[in-house]
Backbone as CSV, one residue per row, in Angstrom:
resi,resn,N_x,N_y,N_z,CA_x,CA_y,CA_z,C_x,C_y,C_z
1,UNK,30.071,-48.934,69.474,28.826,-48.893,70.219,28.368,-47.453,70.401
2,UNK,29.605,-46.279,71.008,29.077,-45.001,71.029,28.763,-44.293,69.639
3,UNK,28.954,-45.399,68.543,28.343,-44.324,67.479,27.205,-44.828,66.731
4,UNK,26.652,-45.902,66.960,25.224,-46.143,66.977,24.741,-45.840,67.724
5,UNK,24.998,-45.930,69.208,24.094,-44.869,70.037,23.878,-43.506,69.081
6,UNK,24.456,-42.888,68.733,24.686,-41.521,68.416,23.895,-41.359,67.011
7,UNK,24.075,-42.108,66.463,23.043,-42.440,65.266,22.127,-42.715,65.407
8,UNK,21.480,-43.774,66.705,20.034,-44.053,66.523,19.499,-43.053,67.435
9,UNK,20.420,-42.279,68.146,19.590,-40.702,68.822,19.290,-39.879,67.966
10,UNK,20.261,-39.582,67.039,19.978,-38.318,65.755,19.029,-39.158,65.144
11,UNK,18.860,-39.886,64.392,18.061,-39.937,63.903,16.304,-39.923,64.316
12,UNK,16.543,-40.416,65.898,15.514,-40.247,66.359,14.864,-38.424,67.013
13,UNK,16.038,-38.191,67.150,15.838,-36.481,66.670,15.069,-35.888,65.648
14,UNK,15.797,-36.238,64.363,15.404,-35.819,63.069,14.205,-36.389,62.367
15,UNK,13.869,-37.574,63.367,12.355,-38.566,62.614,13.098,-39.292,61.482
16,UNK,14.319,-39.171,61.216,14.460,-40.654,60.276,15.329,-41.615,60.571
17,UNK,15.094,-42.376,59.703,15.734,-43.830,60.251,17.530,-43.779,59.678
18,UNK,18.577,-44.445,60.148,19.884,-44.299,60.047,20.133,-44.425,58.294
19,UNK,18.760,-45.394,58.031,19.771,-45.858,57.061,18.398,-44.681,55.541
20,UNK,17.782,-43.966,55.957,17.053,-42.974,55.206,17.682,-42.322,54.099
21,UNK,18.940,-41.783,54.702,20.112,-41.415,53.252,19.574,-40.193,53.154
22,UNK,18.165,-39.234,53.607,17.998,-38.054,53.083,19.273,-36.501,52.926
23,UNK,19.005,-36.225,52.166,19.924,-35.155,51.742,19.504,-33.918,52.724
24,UNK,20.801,-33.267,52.884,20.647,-32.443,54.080,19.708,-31.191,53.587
25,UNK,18.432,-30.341,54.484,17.936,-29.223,53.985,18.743,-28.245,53.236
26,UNK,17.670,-27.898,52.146,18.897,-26.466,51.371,17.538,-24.872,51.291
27,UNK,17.919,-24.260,52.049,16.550,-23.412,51.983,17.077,-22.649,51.319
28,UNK,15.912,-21.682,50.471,16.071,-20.955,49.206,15.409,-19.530,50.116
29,UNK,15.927,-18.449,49.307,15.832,-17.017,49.828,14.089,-16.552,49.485
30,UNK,13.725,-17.273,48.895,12.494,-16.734,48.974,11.422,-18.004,48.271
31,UNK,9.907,-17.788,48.641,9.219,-18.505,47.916,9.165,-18.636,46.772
32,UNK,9.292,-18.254,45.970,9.800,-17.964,44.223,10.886,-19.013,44.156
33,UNK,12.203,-18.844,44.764,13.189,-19.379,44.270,13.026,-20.866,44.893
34,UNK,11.952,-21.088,45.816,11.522,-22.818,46.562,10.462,-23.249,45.300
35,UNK,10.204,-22.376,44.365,9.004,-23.095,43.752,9.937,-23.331,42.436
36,UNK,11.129,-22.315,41.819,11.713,-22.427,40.779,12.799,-23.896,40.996
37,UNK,13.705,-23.897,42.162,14.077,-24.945,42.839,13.498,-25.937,42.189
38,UNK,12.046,-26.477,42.911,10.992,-27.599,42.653,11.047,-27.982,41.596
39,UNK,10.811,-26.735,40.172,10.613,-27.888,39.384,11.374,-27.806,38.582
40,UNK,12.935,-27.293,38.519,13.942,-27.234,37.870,14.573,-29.251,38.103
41,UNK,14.495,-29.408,39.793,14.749,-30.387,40.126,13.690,-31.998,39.462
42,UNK,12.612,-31.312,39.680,12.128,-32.639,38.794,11.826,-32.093,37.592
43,UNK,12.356,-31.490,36.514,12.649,-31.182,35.180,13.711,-32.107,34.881
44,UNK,14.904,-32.296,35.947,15.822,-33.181,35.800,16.266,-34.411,36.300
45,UNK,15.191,-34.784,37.193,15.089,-36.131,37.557,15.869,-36.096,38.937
46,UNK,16.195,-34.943,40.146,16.917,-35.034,40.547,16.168,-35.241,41.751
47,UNK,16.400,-36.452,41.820,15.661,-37.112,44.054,16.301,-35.665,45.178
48,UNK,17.742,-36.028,44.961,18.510,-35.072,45.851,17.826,-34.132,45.699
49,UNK,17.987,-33.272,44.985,17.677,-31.507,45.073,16.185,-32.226,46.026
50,UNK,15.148,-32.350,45.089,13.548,-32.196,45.744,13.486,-32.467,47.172
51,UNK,14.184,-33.244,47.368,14.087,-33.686,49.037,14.540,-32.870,49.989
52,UNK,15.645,-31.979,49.259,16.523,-30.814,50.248,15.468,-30.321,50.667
53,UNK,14.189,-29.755,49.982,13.658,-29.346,50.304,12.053,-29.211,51.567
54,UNK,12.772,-30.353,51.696,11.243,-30.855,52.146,11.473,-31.175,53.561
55,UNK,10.902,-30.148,54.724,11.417,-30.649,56.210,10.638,-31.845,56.572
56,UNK,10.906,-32.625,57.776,10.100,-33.491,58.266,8.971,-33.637,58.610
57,UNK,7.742,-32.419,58.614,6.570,-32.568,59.075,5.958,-31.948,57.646
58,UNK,6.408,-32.153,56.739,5.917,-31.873,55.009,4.644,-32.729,55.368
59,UNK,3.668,-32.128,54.605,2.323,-33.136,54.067,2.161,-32.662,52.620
60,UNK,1.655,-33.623,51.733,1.386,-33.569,50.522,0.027,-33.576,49.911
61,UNK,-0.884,-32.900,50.138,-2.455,-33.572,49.989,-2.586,-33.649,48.476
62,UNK,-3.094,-34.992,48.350,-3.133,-35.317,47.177,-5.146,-35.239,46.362
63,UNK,-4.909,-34.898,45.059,-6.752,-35.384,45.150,-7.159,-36.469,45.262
64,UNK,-8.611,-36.744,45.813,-9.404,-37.744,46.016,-9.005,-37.606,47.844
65,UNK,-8.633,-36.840,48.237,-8.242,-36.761,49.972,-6.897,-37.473,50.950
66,UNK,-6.025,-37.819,49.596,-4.989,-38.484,49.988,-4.243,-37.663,50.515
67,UNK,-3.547,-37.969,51.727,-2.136,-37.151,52.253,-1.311,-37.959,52.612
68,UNK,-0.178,-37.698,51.862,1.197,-37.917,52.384,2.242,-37.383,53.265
69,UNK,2.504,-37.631,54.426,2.891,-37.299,55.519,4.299,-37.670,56.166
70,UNK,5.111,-36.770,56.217,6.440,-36.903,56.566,7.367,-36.835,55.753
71,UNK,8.634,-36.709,56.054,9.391,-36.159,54.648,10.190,-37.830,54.077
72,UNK,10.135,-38.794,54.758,10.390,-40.454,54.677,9.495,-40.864,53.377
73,UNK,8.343,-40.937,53.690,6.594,-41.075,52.762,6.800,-40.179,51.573
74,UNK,7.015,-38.569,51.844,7.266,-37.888,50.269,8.587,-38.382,49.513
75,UNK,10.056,-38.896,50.293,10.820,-39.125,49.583,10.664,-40.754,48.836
76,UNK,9.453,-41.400,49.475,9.393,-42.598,48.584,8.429,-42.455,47.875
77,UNK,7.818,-41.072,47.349,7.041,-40.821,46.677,7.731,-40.629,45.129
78,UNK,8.763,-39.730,45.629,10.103,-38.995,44.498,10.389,-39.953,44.192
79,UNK,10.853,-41.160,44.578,11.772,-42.178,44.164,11.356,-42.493,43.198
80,UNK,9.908,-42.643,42.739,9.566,-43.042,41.501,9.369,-42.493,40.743
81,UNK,8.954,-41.133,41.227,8.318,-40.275,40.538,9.552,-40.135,39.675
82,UNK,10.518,-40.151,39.630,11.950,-39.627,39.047,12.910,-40.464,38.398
83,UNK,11.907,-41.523,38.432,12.229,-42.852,37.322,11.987,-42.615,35.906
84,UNK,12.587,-43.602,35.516,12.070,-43.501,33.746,10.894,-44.363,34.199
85,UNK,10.030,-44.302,32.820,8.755,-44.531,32.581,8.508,-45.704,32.700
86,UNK,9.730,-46.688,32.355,9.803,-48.240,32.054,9.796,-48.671,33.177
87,UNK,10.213,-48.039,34.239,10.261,-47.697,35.470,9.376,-47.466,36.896
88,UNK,8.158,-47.413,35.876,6.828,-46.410,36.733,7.127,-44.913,37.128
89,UNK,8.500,-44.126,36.417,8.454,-43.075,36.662,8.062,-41.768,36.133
90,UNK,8.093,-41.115,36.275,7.940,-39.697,34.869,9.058,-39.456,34.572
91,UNK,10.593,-39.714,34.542,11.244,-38.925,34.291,11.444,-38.800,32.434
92,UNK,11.655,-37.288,32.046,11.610,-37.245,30.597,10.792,-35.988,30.547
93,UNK,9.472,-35.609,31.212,9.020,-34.941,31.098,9.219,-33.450,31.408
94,UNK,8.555,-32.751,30.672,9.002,-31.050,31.282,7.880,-30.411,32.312
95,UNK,7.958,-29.874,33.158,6.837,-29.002,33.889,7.476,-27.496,33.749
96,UNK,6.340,-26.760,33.415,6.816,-25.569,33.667,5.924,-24.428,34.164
97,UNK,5.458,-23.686,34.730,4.518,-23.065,35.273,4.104,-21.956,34.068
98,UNK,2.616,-21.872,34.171,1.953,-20.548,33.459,1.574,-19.554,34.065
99,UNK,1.037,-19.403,34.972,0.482,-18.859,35.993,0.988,-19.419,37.418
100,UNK,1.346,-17.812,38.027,2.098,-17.874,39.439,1.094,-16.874,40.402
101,UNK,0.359,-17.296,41.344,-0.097,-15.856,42.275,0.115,-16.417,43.514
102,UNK,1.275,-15.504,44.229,1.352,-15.808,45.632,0.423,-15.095,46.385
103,UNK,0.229,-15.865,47.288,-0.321,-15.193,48.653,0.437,-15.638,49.949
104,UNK,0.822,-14.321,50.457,2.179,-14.505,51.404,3.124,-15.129,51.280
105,UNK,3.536,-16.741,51.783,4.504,-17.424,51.662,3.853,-18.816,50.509
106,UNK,2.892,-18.296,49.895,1.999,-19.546,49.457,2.259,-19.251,48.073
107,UNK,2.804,-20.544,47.168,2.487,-19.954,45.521,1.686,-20.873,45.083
108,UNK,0.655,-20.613,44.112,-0.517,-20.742,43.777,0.104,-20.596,42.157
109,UNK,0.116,-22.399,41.869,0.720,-22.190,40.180,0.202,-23.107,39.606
110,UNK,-0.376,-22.449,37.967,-0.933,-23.650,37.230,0.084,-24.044,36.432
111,UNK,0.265,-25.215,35.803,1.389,-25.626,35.314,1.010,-26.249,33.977
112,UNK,1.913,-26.947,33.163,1.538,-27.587,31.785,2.886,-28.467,32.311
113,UNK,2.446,-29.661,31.717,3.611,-31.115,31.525,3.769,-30.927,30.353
114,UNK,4.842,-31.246,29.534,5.152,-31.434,28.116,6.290,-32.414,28.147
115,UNK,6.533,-32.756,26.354,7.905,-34.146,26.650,7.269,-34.889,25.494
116,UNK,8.003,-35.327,25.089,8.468,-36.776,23.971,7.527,-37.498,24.694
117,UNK,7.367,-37.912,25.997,6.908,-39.021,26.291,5.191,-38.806,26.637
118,UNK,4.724,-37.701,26.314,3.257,-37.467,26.501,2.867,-36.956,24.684
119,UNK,1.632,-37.763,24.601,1.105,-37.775,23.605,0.327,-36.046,23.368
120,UNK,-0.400,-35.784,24.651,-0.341,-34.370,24.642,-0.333,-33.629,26.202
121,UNK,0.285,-32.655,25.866,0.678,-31.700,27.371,-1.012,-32.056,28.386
122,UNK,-0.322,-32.100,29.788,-0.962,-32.234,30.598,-1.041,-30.941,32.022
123,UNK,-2.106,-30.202,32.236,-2.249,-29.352,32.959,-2.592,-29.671,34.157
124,UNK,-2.231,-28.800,35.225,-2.009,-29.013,36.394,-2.080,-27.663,37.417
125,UNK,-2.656,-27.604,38.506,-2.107,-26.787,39.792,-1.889,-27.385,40.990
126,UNK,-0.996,-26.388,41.735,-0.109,-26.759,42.573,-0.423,-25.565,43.514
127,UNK,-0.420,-26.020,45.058,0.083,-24.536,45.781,1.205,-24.969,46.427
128,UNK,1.908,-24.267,46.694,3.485,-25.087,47.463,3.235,-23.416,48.669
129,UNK,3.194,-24.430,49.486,3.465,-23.741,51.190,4.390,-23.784,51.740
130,UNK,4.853,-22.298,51.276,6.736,-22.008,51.821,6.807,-21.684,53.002
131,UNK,7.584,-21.717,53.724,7.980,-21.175,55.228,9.735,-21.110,55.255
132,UNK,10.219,-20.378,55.772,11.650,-20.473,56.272,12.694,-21.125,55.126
133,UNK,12.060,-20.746,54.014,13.176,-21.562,52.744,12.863,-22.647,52.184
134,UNK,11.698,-23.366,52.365,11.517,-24.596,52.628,10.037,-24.967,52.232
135,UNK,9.547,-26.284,51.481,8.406,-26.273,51.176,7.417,-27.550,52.503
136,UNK,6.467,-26.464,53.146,6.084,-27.352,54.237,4.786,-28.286,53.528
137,UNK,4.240,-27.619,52.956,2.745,-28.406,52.211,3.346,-28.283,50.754
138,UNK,2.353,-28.723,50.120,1.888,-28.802,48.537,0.582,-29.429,48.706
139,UNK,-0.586,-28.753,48.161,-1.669,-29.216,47.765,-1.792,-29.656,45.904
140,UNK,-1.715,-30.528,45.275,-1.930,-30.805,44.064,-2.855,-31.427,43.409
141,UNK,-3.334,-31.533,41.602,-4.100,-31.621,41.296,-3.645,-32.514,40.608
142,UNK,-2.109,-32.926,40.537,-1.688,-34.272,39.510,-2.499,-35.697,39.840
143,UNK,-2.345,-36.527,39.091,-2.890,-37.538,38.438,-2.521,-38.182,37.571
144,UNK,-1.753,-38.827,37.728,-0.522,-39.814,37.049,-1.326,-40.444,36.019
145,UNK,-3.151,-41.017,36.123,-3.355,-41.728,35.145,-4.350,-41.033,34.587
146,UNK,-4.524,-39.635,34.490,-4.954,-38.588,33.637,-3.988,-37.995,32.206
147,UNK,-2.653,-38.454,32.767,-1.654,-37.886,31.853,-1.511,-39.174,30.740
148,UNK,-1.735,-38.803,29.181,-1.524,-39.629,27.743,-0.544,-39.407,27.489
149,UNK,0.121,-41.091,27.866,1.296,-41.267,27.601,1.303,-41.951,26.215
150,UNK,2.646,-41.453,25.368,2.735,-42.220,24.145,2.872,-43.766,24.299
C-alpha cells in the first residue's frame, strides 16, 4: 500500500502516470550537442534516447497551428514516429541538418530526409528551444504526407 501511495505521489509530481515508462532526463552540455542528440536518436529509431530529452512542459508546434503539449502527448507522438513504415512509422530514414544558426539557446536548422524508403529527399526546418540541456519547444515544418514515399 505504502508503495503505491509513493508512486501515485511521484508520479503526480512528475505529471506522469505510473505506468508512462518514460526514460529518465539526459541533458546534453550544450545546445549543439541537444540538437546532434535529436537526430542521431531518430536516425536510429531510438524512442528512449528522444524522450530523455524532452521535460514535461515540452510543446511541439506543429504546421497548420497544431501543438502538442506535454512530454506524455510528444512521447506518443515518437512511438510511431519510430516505427517501420508498415507500421505508420518513419523508421529507415536519414535526417541530417544543412544549415544550423543559433540564436542563444535556440537552433534554427534546415534539414534534408533521405533513405531507401523515400522516392526523393524531403526538406525541412526545425527550431529546437534548448534550455538547461534539454529541448523545451520545437517549432517544425514536417509533414508526414508531403514526404514521397516509395
Amino acid at each position: 500500500m505504502r508503495r503505491a501511495v509513493g508512486l501515485i505521489l511521484s508520479s503526480l509530481l512528475l505529471g506522469q502516470t505510473p505506468n508512462s515508462r518514460l526514460p529518465a532526463l539526459q541533458k546534453r552540455p550544450s545546445p549543439r550537442a541537444v540538437m546532434d542528440e535529436h537526430l542521431d536518436a531518430l536516425n536510429r529509431c531510438d524512442w528512449g534516447r528522444l524522450m530523455a530529452q524532452y521535460p514535461p512542459a515540452v510543446e511541439i508546434f506543429l504546421p497548420g497551428g497544431g501543438v502538442i503539449k506535454g512530454r506524455e502527448k510528444v512521447a506518443d507522438l515518437f512511438r510511431t514516429l519510430v516505427k517501420p513504415v508498415r507500421e505508420g512509422g518513419l523508421c529507415g530514414i536519414r535526417i541530417e541538418a544543412e544549415h544550423v544558426f543559433p540564436v542563444g539557446q535556440t537552433l534554427n536548422v534546415q534539414w534534408r530526409a533521405t533513405g531507401d524508403l523515400l522516392a526523393e529527399p524531403y526538406r525541412g526546418a526545425d527550431a529546437f528551444v534548448t534550455k538547461d540541456g534539454l529541448m523545451w519547444a520545437q517549432v517544425t515544418t514536417f509533414r508526414r504526407d508531403e514526404m514521397k514515399l516509395k
